[in-house]
Structures are given as structure tokens and as C-alpha cells.
Backbone bond lengths (Angstrom), bond angles and torsions (degrees), N, CA, C in turn:
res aa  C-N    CA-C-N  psi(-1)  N-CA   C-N-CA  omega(-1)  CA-C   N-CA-C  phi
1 X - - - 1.467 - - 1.525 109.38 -
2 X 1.295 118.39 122.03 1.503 125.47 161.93 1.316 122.84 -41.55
3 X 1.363 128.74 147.23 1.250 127.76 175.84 1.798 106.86 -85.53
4 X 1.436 101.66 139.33 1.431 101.13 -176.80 1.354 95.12 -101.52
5 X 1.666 93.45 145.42 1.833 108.16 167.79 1.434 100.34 -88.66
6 X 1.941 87.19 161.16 1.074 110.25 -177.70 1.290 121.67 -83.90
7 X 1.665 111.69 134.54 1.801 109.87 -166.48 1.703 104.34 -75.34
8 X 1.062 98.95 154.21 1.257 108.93 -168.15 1.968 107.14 -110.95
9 X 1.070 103.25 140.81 1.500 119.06 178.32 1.536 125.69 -86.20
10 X 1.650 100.80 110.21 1.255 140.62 -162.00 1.757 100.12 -87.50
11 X 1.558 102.11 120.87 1.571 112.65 157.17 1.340 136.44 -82.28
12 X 1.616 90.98 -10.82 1.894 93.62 157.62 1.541 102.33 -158.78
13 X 1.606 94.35 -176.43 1.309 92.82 165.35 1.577 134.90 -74.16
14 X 1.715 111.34 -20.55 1.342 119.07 164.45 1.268 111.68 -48.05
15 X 1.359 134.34 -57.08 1.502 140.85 -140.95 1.750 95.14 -94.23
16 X 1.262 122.57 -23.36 1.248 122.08 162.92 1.561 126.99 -80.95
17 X 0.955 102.34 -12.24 1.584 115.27 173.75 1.616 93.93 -86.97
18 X 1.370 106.17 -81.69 1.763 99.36 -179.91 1.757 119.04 -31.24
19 X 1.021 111.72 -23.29 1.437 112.92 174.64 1.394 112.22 -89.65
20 X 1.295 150.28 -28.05 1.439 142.00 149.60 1.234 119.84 -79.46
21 X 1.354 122.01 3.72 1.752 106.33 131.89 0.940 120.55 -84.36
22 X 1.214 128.68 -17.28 1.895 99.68 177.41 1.758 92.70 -97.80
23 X 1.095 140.72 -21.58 1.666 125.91 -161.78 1.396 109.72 -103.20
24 X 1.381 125.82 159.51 1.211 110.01 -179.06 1.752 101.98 -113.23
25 X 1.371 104.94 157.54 1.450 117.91 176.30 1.420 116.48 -35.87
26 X 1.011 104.36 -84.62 1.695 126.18 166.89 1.508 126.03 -22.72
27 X 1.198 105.89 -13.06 1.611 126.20 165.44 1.362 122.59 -79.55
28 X 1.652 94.32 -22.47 2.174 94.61 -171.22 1.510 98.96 -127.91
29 X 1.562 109.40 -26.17 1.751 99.74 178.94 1.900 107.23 -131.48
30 X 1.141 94.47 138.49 1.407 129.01 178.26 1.583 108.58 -63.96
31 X 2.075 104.63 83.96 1.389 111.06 -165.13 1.618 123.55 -74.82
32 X 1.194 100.70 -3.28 1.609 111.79 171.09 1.495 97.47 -75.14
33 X 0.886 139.25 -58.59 1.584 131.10 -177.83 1.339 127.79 -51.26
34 X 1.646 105.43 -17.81 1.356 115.89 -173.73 1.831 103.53 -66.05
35 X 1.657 103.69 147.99 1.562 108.06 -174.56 1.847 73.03 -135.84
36 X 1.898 88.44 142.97 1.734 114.21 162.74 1.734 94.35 -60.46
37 X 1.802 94.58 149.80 1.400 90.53 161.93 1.577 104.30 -161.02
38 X 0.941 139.10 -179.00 1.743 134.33 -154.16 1.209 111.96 -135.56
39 X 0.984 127.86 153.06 1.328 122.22 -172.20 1.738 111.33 -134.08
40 X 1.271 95.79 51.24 1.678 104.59 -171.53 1.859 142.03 -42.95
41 X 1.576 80.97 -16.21 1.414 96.35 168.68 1.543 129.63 -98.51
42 X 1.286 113.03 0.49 1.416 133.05 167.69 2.008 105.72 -57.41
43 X 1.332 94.97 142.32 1.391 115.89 -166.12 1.941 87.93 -82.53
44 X 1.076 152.98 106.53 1.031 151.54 117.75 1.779 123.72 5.23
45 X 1.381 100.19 117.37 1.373 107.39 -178.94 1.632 112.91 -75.36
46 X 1.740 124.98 116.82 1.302 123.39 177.56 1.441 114.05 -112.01
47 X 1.395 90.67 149.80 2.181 97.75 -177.22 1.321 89.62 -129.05
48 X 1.333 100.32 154.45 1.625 120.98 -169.73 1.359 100.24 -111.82
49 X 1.394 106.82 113.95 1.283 114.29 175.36 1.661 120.93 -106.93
50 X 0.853 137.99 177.87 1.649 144.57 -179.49 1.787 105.08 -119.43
51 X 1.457 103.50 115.66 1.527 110.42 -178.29 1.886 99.12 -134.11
52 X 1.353 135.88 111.93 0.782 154.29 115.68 1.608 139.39 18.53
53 X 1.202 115.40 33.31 1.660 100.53 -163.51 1.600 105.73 -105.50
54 X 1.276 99.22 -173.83 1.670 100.41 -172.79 1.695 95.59 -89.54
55 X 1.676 101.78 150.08 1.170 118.28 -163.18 1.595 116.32 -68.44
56 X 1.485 110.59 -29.63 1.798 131.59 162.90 1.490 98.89 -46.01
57 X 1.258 132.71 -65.58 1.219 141.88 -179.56 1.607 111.90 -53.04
58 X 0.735 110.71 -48.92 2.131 115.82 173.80 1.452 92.16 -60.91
59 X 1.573 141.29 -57.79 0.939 128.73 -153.23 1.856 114.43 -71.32
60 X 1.555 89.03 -32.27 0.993 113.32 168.47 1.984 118.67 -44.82
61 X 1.011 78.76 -54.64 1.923 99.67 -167.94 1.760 94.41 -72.84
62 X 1.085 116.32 -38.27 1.406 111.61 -175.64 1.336 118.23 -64.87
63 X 1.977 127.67 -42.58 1.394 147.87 -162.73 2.062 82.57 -76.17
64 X 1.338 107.42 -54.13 1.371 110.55 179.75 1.615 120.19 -42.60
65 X 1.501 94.91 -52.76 1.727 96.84 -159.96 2.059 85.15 -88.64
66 X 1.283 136.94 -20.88 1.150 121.44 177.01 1.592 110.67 -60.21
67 X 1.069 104.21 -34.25 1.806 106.14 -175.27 1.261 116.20 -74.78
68 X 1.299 106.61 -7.02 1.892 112.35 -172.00 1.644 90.17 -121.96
69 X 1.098 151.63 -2.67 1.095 141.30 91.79 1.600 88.15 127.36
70 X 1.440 112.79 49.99 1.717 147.68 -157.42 1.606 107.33 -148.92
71 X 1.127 105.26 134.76 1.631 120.65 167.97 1.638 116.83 -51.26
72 X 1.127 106.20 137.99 1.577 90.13 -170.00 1.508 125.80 -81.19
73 X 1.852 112.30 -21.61 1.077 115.41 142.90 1.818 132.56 -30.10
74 X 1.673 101.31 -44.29 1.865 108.17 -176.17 1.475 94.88 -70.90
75 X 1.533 126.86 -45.13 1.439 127.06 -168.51 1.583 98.95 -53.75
76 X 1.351 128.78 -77.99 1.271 120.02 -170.82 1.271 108.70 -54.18
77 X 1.353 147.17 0.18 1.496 139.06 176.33 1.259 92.08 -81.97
78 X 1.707 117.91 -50.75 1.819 107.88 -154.71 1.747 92.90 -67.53
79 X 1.374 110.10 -48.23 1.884 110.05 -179.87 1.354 104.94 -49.96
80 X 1.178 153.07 -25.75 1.153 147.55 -168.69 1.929 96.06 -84.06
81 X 1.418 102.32 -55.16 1.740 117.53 -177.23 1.291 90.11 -36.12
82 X 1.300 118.42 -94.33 1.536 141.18 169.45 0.815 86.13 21.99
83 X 1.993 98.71 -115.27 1.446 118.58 -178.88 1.675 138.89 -15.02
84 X 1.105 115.73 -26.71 1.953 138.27 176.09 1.240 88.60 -84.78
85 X 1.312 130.75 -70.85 1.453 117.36 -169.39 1.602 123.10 -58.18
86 X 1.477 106.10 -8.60 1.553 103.41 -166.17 1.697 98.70 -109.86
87 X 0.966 110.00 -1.28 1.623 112.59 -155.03 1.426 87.29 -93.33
């Protein structure tokens, strides 16, 4: 096992960023030890895309998501969720 250097103490977050582009990880932490881990409460990055459906169907989704008392945009997100999880 390599000897790891010692991390060095950062006055911001700029000067710590500039320093893990030029250095590599594996120099200061011991990557066999590393464990995955999640970060479940993080706000999710969204892009707005353009999808096409027939206008019966929007009206549709709207009488739907008005009764559940949700935007009809969120309704087709959770139907979309759904569907990914079941597929």
C-alpha cells in the first residue's frame, strides 16, 4: 500500500476545487475503504422537455390531477415514476 499524503487546508471552496483538478484522489484517501452512499435528500436536477400528446388526453390529465388536488404537470411525473418502477 502507498503512502498517502497529507491533505492540505483549503481557504475556500475555489482553491479546493483548483486543487482536485490537478491531484488525484487516490493520493490522500485509501480507495479500498471507500463505501457507495446516497444522498436521498438532494433536490434533483430537472430539464424541460417538449412532449406532444393529444389535447383529449391533457384534458383528461387535468379533470384527473384536479381531483387529486395536484398540478397536472406533478400527475404525469408520478405516472411516468410509476410506470419506470414497474417496467
Amino acid at each position: 500500500m502507498q503512502e498517502l499524503k497529507k491533505l492540505p487546508i483549503f481557504k475556500d471552496e475555489a482553491e479546493e476545487s483548483a486543487f482536485w483538478d490537478e491531484n488525484d484522489v487516490s493520493d490522500y484517501f485509501d480507495m479500498s475503504k471507500a463505501k457507495p452512499v446516497r444522498f436521498s435528500n438532494l433536490k434533483k436536477t430537472t430539464k424541460s422537455i417538449s412532449l406532444r400528446l393529444p389535447a383529449d388526453m391533457i384534458e383528461e390529465l387535468k379533470v384527473k390531477a384536479n381531483a387529486m388536488d395536484v398540478p397536472y404537470q406533478s400527475l404525469i411525473k408520478m405516472f411516468l415514476t410509476n410506470a419506470l418502477r414497474s417496467a
